[in-house]
C-alpha positions as CSV (number, residue, x, y, z in Angstrom):
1,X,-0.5,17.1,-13.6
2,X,1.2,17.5,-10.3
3,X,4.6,15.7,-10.1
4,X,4.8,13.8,-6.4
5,X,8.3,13.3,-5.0
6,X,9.5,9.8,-4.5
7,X,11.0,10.8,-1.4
8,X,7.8,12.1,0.3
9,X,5.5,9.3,1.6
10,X,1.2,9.1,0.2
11,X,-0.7,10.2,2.6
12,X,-3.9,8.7,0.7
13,X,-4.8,4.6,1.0
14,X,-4.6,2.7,-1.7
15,X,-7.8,0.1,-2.2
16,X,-7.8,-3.4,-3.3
17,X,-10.0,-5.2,-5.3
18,X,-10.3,-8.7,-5.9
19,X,-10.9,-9.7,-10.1
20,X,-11.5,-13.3,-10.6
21,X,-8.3,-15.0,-9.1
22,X,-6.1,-11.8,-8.6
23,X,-5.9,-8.9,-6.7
24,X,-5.7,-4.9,-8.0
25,X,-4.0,-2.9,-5.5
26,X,-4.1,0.4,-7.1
27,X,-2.9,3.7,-5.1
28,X,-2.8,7.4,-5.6
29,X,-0.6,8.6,-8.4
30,X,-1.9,6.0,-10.5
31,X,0.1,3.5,-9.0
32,X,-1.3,-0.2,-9.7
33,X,-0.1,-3.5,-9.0
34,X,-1.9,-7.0,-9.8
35,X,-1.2,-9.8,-7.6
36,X,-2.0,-13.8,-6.7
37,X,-4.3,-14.4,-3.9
38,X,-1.6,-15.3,-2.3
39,X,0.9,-12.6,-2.6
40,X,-2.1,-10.1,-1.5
41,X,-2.6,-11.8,1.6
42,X,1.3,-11.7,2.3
43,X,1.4,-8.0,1.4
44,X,-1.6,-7.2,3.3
45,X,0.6,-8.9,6.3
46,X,3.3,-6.9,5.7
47,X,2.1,-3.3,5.3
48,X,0.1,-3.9,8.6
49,X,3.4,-4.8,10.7
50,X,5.3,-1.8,8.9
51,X,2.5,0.2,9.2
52,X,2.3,-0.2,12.8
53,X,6.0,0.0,13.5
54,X,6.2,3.1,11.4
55,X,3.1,4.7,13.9
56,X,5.6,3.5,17.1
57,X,7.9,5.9,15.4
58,X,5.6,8.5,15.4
59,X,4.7,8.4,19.0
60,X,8.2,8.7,20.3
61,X,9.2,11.6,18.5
């Protein structure tokens, strides 16, 4: 099993699926996180603006 390092980022997407009234959010490494409707939609938010502030970055260096 490869170890990865918490300071290097995942280059692979995680995927979401919705069960019932929750979401899975599961990512590489095995990472997984349930969540309300709710909190998925706010998350999904989030990682887009971070997402594309963190690709400004890249284009300036």
């Amino acid at each position: 099993m490869t170890v990865h390092s918490p300071i290097e980022p995942y280059a692979e997407p995680g995927v979401a699926t919705a069960e019932e009234d929750h979401v899975i959010l599961e990512g590489p490494g095995g990472i997984a996180v349930t969540m309300t409707a709710d909190a998925a939609l706010a998350t999904g938010e989030s990682l887009i603006e971070a997402g594309e502030e963190a690709q400004r970055h890249q284009k300036t260096k």
